[in-house]
C-alpha positions as protocol buffer text, in pm:
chain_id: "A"
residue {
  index: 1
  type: UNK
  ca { x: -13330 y: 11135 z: 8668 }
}
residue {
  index: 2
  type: UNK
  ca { x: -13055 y: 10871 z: 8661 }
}
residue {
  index: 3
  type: UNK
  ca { x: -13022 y: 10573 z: 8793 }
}
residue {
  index: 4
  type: UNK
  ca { x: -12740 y: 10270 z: 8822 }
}
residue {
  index: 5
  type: UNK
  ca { x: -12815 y: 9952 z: 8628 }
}
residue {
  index: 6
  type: UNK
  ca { x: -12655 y: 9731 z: 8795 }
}
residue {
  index: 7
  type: UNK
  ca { x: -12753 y: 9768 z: 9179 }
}
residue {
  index: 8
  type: UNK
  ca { x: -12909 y: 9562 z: 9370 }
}
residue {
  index: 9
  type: UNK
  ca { x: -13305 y: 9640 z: 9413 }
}
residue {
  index: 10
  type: UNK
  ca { x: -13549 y: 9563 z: 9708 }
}
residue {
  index: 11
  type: UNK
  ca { x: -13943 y: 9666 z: 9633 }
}
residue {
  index: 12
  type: UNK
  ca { x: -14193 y: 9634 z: 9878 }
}
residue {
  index: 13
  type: UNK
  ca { x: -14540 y: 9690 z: 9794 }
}
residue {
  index: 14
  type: UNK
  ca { x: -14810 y: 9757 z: 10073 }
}
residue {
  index: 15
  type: UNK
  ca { x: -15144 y: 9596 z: 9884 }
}
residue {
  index: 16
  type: UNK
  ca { x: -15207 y: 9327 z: 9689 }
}
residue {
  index: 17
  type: UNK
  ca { x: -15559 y: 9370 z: 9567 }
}
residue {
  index: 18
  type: UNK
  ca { x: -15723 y: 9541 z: 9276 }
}
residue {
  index: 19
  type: UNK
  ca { x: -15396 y: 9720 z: 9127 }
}
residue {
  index: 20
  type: UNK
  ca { x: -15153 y: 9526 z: 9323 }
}
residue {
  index: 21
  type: UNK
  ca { x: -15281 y: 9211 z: 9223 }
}
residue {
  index: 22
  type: UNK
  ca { x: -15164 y: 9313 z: 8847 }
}
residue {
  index: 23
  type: UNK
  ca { x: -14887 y: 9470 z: 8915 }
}
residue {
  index: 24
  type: UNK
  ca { x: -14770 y: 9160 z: 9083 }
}
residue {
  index: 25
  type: UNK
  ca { x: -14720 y: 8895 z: 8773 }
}
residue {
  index: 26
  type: UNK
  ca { x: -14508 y: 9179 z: 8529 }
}
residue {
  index: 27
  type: UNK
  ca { x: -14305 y: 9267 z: 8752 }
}
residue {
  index: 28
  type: UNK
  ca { x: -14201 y: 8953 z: 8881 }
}
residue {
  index: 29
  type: UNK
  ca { x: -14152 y: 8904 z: 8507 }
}
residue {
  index: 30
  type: UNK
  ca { x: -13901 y: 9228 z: 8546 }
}
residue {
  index: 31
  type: UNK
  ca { x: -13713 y: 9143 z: 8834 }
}
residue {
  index: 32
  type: UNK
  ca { x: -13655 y: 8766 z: 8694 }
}
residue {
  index: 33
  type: UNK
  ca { x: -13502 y: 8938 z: 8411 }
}
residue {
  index: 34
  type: UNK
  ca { x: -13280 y: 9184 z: 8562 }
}
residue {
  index: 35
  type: UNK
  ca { x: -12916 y: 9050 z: 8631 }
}
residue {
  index: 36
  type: UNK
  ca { x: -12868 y: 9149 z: 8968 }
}
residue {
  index: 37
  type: UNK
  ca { x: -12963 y: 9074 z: 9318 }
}
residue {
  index: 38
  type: UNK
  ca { x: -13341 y: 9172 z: 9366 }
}
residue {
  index: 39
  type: UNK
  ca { x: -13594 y: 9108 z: 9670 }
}
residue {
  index: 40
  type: UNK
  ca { x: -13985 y: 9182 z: 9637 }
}
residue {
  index: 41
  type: UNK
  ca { x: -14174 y: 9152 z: 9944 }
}
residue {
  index: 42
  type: UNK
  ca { x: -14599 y: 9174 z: 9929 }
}
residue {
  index: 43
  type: UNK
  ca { x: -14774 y: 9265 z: 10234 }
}
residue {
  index: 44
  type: UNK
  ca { x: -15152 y: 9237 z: 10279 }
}
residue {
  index: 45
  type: UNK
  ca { x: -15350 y: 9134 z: 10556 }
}
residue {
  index: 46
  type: UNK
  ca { x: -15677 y: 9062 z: 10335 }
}
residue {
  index: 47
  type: UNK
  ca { x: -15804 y: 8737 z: 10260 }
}
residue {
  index: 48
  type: UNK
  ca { x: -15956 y: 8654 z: 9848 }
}
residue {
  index: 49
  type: UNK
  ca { x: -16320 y: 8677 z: 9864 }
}
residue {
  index: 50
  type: UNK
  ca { x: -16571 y: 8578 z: 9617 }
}
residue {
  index: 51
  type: UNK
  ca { x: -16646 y: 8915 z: 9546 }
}
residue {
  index: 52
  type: UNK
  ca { x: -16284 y: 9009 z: 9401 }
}
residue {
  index: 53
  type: UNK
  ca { x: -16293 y: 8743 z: 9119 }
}
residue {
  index: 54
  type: UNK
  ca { x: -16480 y: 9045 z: 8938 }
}
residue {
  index: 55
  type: UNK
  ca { x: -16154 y: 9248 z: 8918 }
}
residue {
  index: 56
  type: UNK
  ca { x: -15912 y: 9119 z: 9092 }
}
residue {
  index: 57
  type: UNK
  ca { x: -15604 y: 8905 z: 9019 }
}
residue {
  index: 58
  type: UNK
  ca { x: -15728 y: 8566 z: 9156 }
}
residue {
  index: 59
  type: UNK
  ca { x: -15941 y: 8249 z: 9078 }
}
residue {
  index: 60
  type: UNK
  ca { x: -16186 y: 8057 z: 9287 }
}
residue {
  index: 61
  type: UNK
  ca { x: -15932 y: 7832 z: 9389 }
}
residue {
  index: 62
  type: UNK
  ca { x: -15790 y: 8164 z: 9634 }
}
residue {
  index: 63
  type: UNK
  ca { x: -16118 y: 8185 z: 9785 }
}
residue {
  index: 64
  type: UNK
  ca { x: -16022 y: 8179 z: 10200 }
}
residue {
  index: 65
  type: UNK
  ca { x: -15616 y: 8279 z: 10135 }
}
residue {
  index: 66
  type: UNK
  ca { x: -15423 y: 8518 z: 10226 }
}
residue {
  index: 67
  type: UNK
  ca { x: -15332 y: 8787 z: 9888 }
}
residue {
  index: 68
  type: UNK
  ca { x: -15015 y: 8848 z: 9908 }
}
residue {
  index: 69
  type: UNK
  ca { x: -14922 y: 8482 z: 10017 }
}
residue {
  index: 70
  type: UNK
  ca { x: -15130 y: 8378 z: 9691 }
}
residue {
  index: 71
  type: UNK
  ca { x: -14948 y: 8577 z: 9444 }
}
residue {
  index: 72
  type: UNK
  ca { x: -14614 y: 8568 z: 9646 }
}
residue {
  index: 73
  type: UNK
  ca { x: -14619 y: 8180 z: 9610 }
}
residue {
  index: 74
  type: UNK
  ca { x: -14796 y: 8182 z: 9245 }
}
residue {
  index: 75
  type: UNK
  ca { x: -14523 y: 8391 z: 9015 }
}
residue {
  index: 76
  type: UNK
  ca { x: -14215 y: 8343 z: 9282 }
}
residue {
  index: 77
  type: UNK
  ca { x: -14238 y: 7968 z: 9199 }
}
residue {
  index: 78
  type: UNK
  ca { x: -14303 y: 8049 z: 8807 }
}
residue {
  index: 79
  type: UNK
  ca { x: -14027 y: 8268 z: 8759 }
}
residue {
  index: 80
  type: UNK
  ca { x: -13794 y: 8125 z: 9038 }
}
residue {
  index: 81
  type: UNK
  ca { x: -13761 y: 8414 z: 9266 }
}
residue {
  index: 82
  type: UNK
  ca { x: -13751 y: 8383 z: 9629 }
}
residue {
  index: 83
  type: UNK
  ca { x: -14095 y: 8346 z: 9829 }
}
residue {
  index: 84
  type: UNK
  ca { x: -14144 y: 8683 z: 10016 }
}
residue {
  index: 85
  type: UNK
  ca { x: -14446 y: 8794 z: 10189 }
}
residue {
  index: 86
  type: UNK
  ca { x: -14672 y: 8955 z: 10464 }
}
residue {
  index: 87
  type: UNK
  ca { x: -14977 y: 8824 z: 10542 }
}
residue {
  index: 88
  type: UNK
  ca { x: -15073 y: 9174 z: 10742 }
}
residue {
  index: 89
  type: UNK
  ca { x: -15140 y: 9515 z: 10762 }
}
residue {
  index: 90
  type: UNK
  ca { x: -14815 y: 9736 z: 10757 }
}
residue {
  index: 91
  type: UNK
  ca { x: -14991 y: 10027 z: 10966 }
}
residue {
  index: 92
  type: UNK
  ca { x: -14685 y: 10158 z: 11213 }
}
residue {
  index: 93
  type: UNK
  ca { x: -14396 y: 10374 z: 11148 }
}
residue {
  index: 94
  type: UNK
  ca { x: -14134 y: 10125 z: 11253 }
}
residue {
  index: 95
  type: UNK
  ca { x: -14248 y: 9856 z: 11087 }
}
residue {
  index: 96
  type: UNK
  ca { x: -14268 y: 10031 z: 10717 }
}
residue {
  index: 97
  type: UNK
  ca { x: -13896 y: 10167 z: 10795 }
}
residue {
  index: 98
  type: UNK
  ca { x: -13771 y: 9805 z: 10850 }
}
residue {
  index: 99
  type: UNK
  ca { x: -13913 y: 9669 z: 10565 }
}
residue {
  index: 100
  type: UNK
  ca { x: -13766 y: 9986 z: 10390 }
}
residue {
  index: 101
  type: UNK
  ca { x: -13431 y: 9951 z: 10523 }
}
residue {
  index: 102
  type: UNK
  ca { x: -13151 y: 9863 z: 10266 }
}
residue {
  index: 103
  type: UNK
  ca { x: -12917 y: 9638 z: 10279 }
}
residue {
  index: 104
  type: UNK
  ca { x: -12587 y: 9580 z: 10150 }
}
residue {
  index: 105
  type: UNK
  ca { x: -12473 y: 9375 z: 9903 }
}
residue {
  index: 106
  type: UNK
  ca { x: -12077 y: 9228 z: 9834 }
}
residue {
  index: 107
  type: UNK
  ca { x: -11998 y: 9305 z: 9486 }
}
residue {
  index: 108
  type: UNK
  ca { x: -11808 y: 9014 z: 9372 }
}
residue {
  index: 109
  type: UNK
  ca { x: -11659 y: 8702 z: 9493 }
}
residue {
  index: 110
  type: UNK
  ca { x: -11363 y: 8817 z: 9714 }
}
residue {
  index: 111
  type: UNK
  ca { x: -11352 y: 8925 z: 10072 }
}
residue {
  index: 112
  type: UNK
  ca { x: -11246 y: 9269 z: 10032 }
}
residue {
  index: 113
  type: UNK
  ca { x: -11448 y: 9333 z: 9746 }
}
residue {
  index: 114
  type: UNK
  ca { x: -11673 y: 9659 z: 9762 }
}
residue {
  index: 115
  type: UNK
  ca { x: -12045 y: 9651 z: 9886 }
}
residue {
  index: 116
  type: UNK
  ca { x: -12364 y: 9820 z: 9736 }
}
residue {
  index: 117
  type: UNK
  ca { x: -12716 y: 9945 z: 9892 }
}
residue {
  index: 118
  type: UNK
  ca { x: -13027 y: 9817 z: 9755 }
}
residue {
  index: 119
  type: UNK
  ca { x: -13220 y: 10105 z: 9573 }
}
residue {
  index: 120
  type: UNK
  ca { x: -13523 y: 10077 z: 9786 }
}
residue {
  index: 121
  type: UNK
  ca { x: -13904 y: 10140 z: 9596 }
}
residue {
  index: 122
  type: UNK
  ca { x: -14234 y: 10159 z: 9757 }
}
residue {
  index: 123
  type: UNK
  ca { x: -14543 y: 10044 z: 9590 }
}
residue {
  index: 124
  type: UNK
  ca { x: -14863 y: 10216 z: 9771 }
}
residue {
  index: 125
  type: UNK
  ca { x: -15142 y: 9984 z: 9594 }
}
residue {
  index: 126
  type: UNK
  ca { x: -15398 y: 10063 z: 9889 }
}
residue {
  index: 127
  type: UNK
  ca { x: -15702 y: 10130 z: 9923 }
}
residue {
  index: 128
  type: UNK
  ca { x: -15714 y: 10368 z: 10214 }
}
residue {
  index: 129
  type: UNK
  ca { x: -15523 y: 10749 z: 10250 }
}
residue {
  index: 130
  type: UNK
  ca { x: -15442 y: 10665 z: 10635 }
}
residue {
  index: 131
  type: UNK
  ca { x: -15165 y: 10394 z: 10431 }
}
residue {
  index: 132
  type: UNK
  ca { x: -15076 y: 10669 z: 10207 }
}
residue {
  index: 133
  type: UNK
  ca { x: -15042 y: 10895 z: 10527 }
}
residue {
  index: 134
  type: UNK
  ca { x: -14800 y: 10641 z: 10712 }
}
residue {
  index: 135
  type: UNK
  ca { x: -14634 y: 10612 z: 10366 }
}
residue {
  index: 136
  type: UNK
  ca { x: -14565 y: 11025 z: 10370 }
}
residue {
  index: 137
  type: UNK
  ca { x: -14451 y: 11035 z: 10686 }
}
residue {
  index: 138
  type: UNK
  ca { x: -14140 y: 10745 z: 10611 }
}
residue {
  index: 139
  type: UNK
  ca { x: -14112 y: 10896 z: 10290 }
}
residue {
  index: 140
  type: UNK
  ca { x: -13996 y: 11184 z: 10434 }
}
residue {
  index: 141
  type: UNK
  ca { x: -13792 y: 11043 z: 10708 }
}
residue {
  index: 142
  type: UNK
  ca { x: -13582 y: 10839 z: 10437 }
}
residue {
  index: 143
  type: UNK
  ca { x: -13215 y: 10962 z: 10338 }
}
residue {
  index: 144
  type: UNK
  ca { x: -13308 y: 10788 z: 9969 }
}
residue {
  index: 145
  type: UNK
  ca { x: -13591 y: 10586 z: 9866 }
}
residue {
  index: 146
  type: UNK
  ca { x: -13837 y: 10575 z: 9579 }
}
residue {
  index: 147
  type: UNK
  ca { x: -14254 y: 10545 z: 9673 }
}
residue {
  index: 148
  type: UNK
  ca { x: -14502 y: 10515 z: 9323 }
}
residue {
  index: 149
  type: UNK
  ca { x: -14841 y: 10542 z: 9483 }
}
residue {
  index: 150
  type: UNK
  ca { x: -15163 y: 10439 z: 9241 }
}
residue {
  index: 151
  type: UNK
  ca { x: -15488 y: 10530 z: 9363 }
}
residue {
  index: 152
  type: UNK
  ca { x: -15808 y: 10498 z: 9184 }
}
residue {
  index: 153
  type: UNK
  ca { x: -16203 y: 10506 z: 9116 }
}
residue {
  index: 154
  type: UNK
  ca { x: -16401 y: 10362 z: 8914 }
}
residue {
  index: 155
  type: UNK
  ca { x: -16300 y: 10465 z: 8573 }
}
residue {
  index: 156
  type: UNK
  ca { x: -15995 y: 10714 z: 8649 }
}
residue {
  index: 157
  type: UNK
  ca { x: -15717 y: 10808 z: 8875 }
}
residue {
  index: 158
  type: UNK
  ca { x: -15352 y: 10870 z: 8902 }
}
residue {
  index: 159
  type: UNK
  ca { x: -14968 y: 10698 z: 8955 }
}
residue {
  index: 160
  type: UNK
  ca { x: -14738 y: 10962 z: 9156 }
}
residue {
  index: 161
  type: UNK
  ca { x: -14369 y: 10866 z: 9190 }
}
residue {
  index: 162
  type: UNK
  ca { x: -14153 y: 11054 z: 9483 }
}
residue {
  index: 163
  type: UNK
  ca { x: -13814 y: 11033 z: 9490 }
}
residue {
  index: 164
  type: UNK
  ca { x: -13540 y: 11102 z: 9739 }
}
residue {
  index: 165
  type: UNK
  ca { x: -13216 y: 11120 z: 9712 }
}
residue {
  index: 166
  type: UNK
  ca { x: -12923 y: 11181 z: 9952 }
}
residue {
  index: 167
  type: UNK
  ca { x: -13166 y: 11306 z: 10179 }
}
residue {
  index: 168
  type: UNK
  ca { x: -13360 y: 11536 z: 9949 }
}
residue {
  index: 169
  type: UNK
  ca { x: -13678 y: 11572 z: 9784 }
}
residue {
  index: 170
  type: UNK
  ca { x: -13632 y: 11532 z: 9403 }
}
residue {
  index: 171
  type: UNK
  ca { x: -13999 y: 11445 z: 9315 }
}
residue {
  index: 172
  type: UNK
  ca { x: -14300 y: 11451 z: 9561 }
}
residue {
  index: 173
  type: UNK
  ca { x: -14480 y: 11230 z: 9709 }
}
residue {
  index: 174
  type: UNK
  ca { x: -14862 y: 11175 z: 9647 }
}
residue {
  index: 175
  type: UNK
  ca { x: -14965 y: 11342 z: 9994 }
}
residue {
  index: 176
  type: UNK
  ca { x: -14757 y: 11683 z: 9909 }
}
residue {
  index: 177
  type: UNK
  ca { x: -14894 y: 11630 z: 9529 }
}
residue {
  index: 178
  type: UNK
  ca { x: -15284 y: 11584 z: 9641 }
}
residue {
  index: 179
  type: UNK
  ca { x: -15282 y: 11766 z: 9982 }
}
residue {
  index: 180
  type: UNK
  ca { x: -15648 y: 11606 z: 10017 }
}
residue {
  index: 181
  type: UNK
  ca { x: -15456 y: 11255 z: 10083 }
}
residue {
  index: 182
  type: UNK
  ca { x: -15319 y: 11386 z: 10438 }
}
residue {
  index: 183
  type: UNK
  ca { x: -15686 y: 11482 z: 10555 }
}
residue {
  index: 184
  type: UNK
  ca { x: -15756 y: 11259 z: 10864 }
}
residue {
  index: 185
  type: UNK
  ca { x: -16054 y: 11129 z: 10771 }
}
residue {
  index: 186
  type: UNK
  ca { x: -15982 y: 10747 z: 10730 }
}
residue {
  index: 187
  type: UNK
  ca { x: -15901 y: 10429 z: 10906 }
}
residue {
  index: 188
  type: UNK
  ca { x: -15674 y: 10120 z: 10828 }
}
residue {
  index: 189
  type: UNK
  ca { x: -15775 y: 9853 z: 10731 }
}
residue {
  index: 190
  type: UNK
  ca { x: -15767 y: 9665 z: 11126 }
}
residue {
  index: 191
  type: UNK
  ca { x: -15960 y: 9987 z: 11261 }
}
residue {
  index: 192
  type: UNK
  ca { x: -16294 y: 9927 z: 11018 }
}
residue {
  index: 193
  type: UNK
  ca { x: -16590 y: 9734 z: 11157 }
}
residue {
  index: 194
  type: UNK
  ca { x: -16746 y: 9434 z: 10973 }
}
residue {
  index: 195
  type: UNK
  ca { x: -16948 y: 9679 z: 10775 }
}
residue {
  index: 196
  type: UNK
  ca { x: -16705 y: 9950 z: 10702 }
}
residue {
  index: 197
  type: UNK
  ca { x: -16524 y: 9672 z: 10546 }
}
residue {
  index: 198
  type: UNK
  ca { x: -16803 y: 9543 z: 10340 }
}
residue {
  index: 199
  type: UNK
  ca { x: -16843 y: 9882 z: 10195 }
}
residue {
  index: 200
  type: UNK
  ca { x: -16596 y: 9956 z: 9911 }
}
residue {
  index: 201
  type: UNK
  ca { x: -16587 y: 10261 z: 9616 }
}
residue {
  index: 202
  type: UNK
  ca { x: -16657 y: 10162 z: 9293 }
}
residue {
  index: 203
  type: UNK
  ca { x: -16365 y: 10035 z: 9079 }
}
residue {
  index: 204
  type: UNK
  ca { x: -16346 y: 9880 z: 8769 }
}
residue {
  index: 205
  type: UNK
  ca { x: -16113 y: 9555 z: 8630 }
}
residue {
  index: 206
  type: UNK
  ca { x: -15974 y: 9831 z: 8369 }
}
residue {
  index: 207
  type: UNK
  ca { x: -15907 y: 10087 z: 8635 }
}
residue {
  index: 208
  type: UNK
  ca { x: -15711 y: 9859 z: 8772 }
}
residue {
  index: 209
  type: UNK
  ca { x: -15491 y: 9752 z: 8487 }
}
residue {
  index: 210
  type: UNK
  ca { x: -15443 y: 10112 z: 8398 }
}
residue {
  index: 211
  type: UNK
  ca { x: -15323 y: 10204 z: 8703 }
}
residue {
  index: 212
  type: UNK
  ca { x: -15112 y: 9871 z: 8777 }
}
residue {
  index: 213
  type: UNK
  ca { x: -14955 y: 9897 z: 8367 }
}
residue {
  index: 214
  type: UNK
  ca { x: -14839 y: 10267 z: 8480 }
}
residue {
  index: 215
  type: UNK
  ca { x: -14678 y: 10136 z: 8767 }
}
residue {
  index: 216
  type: UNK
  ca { x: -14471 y: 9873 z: 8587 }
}
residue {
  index: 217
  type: UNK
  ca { x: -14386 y: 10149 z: 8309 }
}
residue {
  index: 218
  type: UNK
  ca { x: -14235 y: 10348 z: 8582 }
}
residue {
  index: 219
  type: UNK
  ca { x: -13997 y: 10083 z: 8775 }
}
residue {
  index: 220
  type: UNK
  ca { x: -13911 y: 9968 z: 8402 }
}
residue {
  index: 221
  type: UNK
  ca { x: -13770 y: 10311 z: 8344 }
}
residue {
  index: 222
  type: UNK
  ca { x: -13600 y: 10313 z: 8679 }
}
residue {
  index: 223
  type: UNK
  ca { x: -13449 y: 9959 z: 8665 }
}
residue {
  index: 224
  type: UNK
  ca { x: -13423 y: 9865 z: 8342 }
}
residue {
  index: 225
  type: UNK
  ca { x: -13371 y: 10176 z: 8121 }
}
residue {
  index: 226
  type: UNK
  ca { x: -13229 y: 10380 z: 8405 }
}
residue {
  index: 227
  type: UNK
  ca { x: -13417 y: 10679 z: 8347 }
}
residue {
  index: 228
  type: UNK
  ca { x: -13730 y: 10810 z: 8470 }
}
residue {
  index: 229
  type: UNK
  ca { x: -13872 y: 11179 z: 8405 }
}
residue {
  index: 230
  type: UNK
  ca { x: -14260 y: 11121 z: 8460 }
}
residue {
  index: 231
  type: UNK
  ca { x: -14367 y: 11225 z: 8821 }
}
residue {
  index: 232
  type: UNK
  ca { x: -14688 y: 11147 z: 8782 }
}
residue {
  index: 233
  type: UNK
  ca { x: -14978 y: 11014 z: 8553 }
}
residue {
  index: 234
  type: UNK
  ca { x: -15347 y: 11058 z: 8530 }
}
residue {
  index: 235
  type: UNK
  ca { x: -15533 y: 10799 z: 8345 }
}
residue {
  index: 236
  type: UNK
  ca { x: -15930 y: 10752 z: 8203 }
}
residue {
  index: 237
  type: UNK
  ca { x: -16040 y: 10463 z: 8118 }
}
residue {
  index: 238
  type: UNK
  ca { x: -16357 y: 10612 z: 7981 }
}
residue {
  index: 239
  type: UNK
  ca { x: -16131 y: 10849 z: 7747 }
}
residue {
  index: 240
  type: UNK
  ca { x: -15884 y: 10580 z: 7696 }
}
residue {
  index: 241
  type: UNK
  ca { x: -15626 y: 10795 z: 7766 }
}
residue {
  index: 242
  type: UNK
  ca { x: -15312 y: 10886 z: 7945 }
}
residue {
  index: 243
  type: UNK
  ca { x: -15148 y: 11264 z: 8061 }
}
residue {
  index: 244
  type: UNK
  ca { x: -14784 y: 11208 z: 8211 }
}
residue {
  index: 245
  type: UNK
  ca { x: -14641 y: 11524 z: 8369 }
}
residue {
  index: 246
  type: UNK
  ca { x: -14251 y: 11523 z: 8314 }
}
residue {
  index: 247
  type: UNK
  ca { x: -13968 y: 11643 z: 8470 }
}
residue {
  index: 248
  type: UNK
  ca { x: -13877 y: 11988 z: 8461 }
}
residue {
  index: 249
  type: UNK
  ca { x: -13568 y: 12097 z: 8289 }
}
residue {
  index: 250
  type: UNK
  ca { x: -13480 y: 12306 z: 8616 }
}
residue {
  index: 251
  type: UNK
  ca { x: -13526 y: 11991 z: 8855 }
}
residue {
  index: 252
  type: UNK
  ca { x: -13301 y: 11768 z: 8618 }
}
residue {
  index: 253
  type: UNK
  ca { x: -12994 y: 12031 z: 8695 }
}
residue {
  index: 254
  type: UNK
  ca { x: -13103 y: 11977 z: 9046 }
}
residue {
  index: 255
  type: UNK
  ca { x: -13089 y: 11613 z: 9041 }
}
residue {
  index: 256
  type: UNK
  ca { x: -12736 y: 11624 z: 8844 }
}
């Protein structure tokens, strides 16, 4: 699928822990590069704990912050972006199609000049499939937008990019991909008790890379090459290895 070069992007990424933590520093790296407008805004509500030095994207000195406000700060102020961040949960409808909202952009210096939307892209980098859910359900209610979700266990998982355009479904989303996701059998992150939270699955530091370096891949594609086939990845770490599954030739005469 195609896509401009030269418009103006807005990502917002709901996590900023395991995989978002490094997805965070490359793709501020990306954006700094690109030569057009572009907003990223983080959102997490958690705080750094000891306990995520072990795979996480932080150093003691985090210990008792806010994640998102860590790495908003950190690699804003390195590659001279503008600050933006959430120190919360996203967990309501309205408040994920705000954030999702485009705006437009004057395209040049004069008053009557023409205006461009943002291309909008979702990064699900949580840890929970009630997100994911909330993420579906906007997804869906979007005329155009773009949501890469990475999910992950200890050794393997997988990166599924939906796209919509003009109000249709070009690639799907990861709750239509792994119909499992859109079971109601999980919480957000506010609704867990002191020991639901202390209770995590099993992930690993390389896991976490994996899944964060397939994220970057795909909104390289997108922005900077402006072309992405790959709907989806599955990854091993224990195999070392990647399987992408590409775009039909059928959906890319659809998407023309």
């Amino acid at each position: 699928m195609k896509f401009s070069k030269t418009r103006p992007i807005k990502i917002v990424m709901l996590g900023a822990g395991g995989t978002g933590g490094h997805i965070a520093p490359h793709l501020y790296r990306l954006l700094y590069a690109l030569d057009r407008p572009v907003s990223f805004i983080l959102c997490d509500g958690d705080l750094v704990e000891q306990k995520n030095l072990v795979r996480q994207n932080f150093i003691a000195a985090d210990i008792g912050q806010n994640k998102a406000k860590v790495l908003a700060e950190r690699y804003s102020a390195v590659f001279g972006l503008e600050t933006q961040y959430i120190p919360g949960f996203i967990e309501d409808i309205q408040s994920l199609k705000a954030l999702l909202t485009p705006q437009k952009w004057q395209n040049g210096n004069y008053p009557h000049s023409a205006t461009e939307t943002e291309l909008v892209i979702l990064i699900g980098a949580v840890d929970n499939n009630k997100s994911r859910q909330l993420c579906h359900q906007v997804f869906y209610q979007m005329k155009e937008l773009i949501y890469i979700d990475a999910g992950n266990g200890e050794y393997a998982g997988q990166v599924v990019c939906g796209i919509r355009r003009a109000g249709r479904t070009y690639f799907k989303p990861v709750g239509t991909v792994y119909p499992d996701v859109l079971e109601l059998t999980d919480k957000f992150p506010t609704e867990l008790s002191c020991a639901e939270t202390s209770v995590s699955a099993p992930q690993s530091m390389t896991a976490n890379i994996t899944a964060a370096t397939i994220v970057v891949d795909m909104i390289y594609n997108i922005l900077t090459i402006g072309n992405h086939t790959v709907r989806q990845a599955t990854f091993s770490t224990k195999g070392v290895h990647v399987r992408p599954t590409v775009q039909s030739r059928k959906s890319r005469r659809i998407a023309a």
